[in-house]
TORFIMAR-180343 format. One line per 2 residues: number of its first residue (from 1); for each residue x, y, z of N, C-alpha, C, O, CB. Coordinates in nm, 3 decimals. Glycine has a CB too. Example, Ala and Ser with C-alpha at 12.3 -4.5 7.8 and 13.67 -1.06 7.14 Angstrom:
<rs>
1> 1.319 -0.569 0.780 1.230 -0.450 0.780 1.320 -0.330 0.780 1.424 -0.332 0.846 1.131 -0.447 0.905 | 1.285 -0.225 0.708 1.367 -0.106 0.714 1.290 0.003 0.787 1.341 0.114 0.804 1.408 -0.060 0.572
</rs>
This chain:
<rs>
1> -6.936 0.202 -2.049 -7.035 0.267 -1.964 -7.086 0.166 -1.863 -7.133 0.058 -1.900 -7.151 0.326 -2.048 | -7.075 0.208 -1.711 -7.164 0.106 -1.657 -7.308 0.148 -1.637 -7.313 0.270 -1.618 -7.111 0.061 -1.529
3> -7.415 0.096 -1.635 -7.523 0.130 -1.585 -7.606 0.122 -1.424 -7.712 0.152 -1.369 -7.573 0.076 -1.665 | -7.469 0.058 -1.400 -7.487 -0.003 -1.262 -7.520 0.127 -1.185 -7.592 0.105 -1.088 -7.347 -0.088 -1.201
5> -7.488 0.249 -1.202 -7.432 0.376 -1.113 -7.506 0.468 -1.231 -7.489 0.462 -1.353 -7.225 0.398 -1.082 | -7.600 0.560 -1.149 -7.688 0.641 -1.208 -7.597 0.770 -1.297 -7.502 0.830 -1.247 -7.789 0.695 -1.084
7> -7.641 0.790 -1.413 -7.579 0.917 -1.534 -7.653 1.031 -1.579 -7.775 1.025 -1.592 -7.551 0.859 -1.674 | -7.588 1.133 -1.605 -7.682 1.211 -1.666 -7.646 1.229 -1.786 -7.527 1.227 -1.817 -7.706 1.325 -1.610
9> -7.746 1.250 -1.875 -7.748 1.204 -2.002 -7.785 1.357 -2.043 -7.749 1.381 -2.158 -7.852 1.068 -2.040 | -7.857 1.482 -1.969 -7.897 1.578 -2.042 -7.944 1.617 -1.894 -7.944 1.550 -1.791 -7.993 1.558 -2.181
11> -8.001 1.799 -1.930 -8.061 1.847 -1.818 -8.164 1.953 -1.896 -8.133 2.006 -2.002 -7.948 1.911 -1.704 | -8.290 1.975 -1.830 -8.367 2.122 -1.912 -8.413 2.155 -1.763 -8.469 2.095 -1.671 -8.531 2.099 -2.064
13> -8.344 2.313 -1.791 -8.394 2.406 -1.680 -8.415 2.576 -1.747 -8.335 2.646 -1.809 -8.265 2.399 -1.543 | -8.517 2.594 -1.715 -8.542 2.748 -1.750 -8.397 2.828 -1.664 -8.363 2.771 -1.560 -8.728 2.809 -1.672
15> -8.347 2.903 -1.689 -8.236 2.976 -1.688 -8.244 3.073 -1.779 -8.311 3.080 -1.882 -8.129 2.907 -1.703 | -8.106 3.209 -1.688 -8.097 3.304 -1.806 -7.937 3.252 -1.861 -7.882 3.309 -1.955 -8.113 3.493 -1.752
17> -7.869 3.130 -1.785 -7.733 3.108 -1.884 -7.763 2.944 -1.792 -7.827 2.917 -1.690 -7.532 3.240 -1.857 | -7.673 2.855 -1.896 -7.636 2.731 -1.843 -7.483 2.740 -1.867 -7.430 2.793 -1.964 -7.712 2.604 -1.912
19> -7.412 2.669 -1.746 -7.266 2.601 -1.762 -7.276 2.544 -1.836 -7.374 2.472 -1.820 -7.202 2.530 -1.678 | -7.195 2.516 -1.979 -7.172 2.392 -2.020 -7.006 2.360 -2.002 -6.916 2.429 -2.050 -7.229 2.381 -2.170
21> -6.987 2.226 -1.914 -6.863 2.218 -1.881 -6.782 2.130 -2.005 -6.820 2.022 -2.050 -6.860 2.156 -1.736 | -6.675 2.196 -2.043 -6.607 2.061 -2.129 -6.481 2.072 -2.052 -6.406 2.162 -2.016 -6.580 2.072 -2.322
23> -6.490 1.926 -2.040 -6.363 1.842 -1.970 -6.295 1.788 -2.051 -6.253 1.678 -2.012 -6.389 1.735 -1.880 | -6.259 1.823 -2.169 -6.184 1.790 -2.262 -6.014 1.793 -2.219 -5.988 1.799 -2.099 -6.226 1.881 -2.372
25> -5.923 1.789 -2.300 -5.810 1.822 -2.309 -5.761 1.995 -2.416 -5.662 2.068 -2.416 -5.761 1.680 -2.360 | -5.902 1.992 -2.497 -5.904 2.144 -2.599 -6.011 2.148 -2.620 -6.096 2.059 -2.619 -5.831 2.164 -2.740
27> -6.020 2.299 -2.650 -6.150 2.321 -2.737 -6.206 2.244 -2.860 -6.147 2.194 -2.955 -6.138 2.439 -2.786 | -6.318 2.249 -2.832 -6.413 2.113 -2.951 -6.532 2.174 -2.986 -6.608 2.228 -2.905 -6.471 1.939 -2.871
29> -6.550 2.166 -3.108 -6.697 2.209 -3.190 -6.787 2.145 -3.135 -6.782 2.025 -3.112 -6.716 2.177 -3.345 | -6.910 2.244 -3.098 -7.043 2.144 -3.070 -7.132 2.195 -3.150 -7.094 2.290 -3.219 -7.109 2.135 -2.919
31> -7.228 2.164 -3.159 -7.411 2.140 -3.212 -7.465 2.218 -3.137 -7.438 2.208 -3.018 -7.500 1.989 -3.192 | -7.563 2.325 -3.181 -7.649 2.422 -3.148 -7.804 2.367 -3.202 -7.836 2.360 -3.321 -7.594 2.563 -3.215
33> -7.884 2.336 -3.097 -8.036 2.303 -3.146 -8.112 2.417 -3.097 -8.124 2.416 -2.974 -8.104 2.157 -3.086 | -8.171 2.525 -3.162 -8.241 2.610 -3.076 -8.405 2.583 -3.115 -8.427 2.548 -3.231 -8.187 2.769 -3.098
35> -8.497 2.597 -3.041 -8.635 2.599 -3.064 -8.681 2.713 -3.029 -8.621 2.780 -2.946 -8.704 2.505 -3.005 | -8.785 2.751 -3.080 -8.856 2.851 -3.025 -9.031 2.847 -2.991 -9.081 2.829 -3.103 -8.823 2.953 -3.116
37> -9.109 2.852 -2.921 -9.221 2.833 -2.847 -9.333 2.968 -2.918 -9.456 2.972 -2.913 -9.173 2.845 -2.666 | -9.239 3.065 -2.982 -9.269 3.203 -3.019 -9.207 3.273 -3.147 -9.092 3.243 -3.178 -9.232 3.281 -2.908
39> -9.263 3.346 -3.207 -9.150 3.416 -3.253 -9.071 3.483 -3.171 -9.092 3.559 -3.076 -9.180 3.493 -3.335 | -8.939 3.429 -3.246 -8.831 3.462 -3.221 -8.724 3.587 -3.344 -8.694 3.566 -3.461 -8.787 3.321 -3.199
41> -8.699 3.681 -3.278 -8.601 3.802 -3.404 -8.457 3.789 -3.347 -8.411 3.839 -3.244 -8.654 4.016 -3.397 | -8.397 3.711 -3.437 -8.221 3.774 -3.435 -8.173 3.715 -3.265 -8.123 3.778 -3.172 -8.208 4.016 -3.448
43> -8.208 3.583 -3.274 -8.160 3.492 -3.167 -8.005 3.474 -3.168 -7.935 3.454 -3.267 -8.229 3.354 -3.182 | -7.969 3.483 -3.048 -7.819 3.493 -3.006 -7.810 3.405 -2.881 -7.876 3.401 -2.777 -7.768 3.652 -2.972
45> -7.680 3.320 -2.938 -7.608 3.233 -2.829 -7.490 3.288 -2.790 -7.410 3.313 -2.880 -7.577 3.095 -2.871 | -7.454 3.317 -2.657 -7.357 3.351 -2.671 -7.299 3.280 -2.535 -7.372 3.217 -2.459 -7.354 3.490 -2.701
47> -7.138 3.301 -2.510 -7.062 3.241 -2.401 -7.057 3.364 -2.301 -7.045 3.465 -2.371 -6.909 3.181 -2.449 | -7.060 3.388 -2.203 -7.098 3.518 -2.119 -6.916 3.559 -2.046 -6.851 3.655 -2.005 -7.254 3.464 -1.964
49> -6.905 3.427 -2.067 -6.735 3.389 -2.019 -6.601 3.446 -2.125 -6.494 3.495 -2.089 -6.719 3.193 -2.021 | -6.638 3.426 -2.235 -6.547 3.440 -2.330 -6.593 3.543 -2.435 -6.502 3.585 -2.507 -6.521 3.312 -2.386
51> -6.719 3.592 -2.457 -6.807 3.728 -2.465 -6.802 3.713 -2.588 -6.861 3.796 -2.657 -6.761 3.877 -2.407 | -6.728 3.597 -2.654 -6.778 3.518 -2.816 -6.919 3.492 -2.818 -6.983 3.461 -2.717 -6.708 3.356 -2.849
53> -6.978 3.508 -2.958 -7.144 3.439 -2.951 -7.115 3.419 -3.131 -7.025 3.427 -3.215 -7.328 3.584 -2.880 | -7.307 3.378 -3.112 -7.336 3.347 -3.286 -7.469 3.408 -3.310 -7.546 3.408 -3.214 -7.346 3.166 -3.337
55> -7.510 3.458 -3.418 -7.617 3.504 -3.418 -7.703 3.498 -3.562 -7.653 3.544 -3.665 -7.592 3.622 -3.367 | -7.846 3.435 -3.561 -7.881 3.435 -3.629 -7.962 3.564 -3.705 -8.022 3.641 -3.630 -7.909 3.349 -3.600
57> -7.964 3.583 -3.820 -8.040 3.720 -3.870 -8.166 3.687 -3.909 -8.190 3.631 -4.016 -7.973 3.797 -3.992 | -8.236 3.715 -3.839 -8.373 3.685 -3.916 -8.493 3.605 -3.824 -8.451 3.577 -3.711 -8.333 3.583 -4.051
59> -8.600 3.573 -3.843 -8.737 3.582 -3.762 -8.745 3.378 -3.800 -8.747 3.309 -3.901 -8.904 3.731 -3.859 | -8.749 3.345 -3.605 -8.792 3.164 -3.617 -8.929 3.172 -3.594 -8.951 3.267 -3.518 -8.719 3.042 -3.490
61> -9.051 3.103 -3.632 -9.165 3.074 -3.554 -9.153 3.022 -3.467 -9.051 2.973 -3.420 -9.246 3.024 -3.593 | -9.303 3.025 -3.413 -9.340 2.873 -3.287 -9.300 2.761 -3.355 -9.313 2.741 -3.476 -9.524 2.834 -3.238
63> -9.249 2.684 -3.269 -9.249 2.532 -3.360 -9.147 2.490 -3.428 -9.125 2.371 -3.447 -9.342 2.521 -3.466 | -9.047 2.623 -3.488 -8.942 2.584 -3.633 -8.835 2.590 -3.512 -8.845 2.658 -3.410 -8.918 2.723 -3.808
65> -8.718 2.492 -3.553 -8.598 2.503 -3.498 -8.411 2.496 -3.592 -8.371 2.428 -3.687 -8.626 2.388 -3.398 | -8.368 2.565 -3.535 -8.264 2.598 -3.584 -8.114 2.483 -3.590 -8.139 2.397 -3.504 -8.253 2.717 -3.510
67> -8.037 2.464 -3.626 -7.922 2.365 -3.608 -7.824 2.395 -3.651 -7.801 2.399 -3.772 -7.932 2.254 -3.652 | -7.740 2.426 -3.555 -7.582 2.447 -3.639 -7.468 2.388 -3.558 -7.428 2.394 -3.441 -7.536 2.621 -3.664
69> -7.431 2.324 -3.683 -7.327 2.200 -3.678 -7.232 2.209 -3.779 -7.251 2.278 -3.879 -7.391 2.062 -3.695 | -7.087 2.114 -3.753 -6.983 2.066 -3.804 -7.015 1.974 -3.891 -7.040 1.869 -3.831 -6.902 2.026 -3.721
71> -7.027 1.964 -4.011 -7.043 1.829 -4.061 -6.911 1.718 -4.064 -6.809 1.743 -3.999 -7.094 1.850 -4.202 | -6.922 1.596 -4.145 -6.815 1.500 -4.158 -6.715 1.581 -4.185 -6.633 1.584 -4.093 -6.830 1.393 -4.259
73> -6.687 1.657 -4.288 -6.576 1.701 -4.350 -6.570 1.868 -4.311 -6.532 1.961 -4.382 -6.585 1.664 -4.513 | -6.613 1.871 -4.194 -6.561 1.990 -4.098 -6.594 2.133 -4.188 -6.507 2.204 -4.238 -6.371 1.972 -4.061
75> -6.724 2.153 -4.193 -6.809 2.290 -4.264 -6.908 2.305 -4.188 -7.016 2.249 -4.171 -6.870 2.281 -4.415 | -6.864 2.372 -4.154 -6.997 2.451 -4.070 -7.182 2.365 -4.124 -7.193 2.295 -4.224 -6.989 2.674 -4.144
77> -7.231 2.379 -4.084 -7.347 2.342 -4.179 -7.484 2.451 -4.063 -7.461 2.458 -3.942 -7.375 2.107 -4.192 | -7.579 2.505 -4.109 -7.725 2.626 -4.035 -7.871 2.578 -4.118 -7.908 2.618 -4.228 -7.692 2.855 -4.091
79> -7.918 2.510 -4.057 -8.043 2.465 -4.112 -8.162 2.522 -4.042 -8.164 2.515 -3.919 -8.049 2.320 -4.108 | -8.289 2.593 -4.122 -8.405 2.598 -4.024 -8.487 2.461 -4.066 -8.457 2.417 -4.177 -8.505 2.751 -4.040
81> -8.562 2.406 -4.010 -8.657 2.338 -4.017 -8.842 2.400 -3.969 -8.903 2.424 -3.865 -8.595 2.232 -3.938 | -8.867 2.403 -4.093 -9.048 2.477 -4.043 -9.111 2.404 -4.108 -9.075 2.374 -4.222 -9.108 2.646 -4.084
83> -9.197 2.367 -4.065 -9.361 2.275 -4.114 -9.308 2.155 -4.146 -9.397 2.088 -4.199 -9.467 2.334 -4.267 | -9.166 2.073 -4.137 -9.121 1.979 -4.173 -9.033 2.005 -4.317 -8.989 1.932 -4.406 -9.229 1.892 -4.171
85> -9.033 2.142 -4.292 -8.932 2.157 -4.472 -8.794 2.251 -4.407 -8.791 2.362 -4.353 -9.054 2.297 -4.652 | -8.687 2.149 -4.440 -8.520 2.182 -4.393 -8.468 2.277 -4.515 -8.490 2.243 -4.631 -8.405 2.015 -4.382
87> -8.394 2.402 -4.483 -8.391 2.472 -4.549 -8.226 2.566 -4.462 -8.205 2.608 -4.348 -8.551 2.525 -4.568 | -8.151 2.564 -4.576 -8.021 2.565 -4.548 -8.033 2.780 -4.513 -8.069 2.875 -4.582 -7.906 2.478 -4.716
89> -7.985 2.767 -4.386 -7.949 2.894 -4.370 -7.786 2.968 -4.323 -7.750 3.044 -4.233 -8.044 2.920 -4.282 | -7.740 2.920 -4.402 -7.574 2.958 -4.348 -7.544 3.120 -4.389 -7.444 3.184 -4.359 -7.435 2.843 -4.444
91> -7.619 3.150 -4.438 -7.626 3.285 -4.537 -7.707 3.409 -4.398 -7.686 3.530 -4.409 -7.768 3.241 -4.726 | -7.804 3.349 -4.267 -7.822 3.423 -4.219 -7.744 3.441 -4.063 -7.792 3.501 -3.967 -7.936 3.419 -4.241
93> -7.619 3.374 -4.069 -7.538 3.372 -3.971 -7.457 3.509 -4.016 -7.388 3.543 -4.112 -7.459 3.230 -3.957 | -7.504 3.567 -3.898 -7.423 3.690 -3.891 -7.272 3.719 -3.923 -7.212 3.682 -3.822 -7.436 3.724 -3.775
95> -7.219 3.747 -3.977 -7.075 3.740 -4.007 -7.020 3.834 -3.899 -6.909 3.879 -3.925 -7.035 3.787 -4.164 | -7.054 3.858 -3.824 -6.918 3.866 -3.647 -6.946 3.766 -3.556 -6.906 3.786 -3.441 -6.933 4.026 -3.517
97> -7.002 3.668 -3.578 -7.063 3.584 -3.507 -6.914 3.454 -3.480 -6.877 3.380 -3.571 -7.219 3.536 -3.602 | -6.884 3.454 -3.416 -6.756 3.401 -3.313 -6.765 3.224 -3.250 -6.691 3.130 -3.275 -6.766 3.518 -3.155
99> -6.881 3.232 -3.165 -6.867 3.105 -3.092 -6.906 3.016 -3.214 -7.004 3.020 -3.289 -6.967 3.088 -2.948 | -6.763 2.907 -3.207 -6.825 2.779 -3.268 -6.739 2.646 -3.175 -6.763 2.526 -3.189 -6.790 2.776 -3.464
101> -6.644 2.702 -3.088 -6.581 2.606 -3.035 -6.638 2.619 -2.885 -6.639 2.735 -2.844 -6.425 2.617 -3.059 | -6.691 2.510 -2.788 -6.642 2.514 -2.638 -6.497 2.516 -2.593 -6.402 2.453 -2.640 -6.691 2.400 -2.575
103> -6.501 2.621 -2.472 -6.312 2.647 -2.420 -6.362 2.520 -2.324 -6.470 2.469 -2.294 -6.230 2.853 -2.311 | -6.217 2.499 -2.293 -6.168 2.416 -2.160 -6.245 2.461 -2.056 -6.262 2.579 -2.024 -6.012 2.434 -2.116
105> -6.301 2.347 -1.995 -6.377 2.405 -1.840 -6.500 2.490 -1.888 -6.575 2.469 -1.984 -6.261 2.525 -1.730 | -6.499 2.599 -1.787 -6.680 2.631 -1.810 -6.676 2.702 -1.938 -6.589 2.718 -2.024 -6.769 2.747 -1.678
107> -6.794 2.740 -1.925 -6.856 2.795 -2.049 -7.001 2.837 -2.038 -7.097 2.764 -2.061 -6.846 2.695 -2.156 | -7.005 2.961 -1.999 -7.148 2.999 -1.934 -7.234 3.053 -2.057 -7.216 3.172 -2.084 -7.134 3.126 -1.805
109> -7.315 2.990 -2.127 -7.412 3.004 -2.243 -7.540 3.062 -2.211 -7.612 3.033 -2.115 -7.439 2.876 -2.305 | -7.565 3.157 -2.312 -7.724 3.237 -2.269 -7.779 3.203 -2.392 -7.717 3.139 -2.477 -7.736 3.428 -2.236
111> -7.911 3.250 -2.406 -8.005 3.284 -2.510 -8.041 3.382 -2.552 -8.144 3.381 -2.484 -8.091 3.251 -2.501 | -8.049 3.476 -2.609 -8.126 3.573 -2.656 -8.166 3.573 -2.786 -8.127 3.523 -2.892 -8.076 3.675 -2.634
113> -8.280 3.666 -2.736 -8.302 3.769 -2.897 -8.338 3.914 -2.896 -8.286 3.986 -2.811 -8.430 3.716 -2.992 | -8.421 3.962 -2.982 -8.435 4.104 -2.991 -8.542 4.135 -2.868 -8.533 4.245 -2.814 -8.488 4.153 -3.149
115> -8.632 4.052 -2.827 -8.708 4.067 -2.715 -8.699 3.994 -2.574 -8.806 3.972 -2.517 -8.815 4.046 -2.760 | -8.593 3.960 -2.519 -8.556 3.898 -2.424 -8.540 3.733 -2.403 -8.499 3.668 -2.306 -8.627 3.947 -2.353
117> -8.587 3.696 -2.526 -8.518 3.534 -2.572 -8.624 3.433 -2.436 -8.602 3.341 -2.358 -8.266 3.523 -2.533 | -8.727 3.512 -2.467 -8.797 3.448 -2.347 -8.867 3.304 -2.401 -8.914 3.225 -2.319 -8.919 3.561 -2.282
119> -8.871 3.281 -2.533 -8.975 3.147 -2.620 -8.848 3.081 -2.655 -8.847 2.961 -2.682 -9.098 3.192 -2.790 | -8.748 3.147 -2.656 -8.624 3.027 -2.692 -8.562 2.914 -2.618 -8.555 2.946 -2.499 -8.512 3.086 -2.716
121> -8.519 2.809 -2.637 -8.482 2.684 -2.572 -8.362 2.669 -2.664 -8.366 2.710 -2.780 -8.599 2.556 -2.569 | -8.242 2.601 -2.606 -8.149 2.602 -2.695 -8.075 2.446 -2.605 -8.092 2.439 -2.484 -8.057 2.774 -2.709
123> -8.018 2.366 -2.657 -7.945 2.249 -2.681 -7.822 2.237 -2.726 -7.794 2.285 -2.836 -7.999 2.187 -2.749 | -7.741 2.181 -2.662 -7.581 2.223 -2.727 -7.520 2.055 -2.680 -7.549 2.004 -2.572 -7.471 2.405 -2.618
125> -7.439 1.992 -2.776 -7.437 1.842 -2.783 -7.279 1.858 -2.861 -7.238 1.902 -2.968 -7.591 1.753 -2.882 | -7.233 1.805 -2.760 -7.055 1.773 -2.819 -7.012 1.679 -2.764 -7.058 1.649 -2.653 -6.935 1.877 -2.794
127> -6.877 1.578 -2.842 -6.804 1.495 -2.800 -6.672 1.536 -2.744 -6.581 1.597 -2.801 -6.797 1.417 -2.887 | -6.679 1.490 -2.614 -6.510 1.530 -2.542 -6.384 1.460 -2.591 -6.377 1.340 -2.620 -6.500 1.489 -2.374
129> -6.296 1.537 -2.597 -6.216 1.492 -2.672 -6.098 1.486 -2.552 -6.087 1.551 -2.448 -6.200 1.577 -2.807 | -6.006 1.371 -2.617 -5.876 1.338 -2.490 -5.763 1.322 -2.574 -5.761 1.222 -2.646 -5.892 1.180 -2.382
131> -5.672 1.398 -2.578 -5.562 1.419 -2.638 -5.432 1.297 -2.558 -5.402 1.286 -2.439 -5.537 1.595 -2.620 | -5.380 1.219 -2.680 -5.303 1.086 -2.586 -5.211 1.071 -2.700 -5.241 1.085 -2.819 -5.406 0.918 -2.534
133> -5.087 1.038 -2.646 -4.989 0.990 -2.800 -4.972 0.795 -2.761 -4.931 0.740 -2.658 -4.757 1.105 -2.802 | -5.009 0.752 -2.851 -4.994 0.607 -2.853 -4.863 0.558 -2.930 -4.827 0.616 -3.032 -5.121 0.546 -2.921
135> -4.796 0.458 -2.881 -4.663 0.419 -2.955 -4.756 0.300 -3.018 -4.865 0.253 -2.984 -4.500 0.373 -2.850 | -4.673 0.275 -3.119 -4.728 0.140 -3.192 -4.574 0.041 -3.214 -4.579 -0.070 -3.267 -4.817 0.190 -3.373
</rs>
């Protein structure tokens, strides 16, 4: 990395979808952080591009936030976090619920929920991946 030459490291903008671009070589699992400012019912991420999403079942407070991730050994892992107590929710992921990979190139991501996903904030964090064959 140089630092010499200015980076962006992240962006927060109120929107009803963000690009997220992967410049990868393939599709790659990312990290879903959602917050909510409000209650939130039956929050949905979805790709607007590929009309895949994920959806959680069930009611976030103000304050509690959501996480769903790949762990080391490649399992899904859905945690809420409220009042500081982490509490495994893989059980309220909707079972038609689709997006877990970013495609190649864009990837136009929204928010919702049952009332217009207006208290939700959502975060999405992946490593690009570069497909190369090395001789040894």
């Amino acid at each position: 990395v140089n630092y010499a030459t200015p980076h962006k490291f992240g962006e927060n903008a109120a929107a009803r979808y963000k690009n997220v671009y992967n410049d990868s070589d393939v599709s790659i699992p990312f990290a879903i952080h959602i917050s909510s400012s409000g209650a939130s019912t039956n929050p949905v991420i979805a790709n607007l591009k590929t009309f895949k999403s994920t959806k959680i079942n069930g009611t976030i407070g103000a304050g509690d936030f959501i996480d769903i991730y790949w762990n080391d050994d490649n399992v899904l892992q859905a945690r809420l976090t409220s009042g500081g107590v982490e509490t495994d929710i893989i059980h309220l992921i909707d079972e038609s619920s689709n997006l877990f990979d970013l495609e190649v190139g864009d990837n136009l991501i929204s928010a919702t929920d049952d009332t217009g996903g207006s208290s939700l904030s959502v975060k999405i964090t992946y490593n690009p991946v570069v497909v190369a064959v090395y001789e040894s």
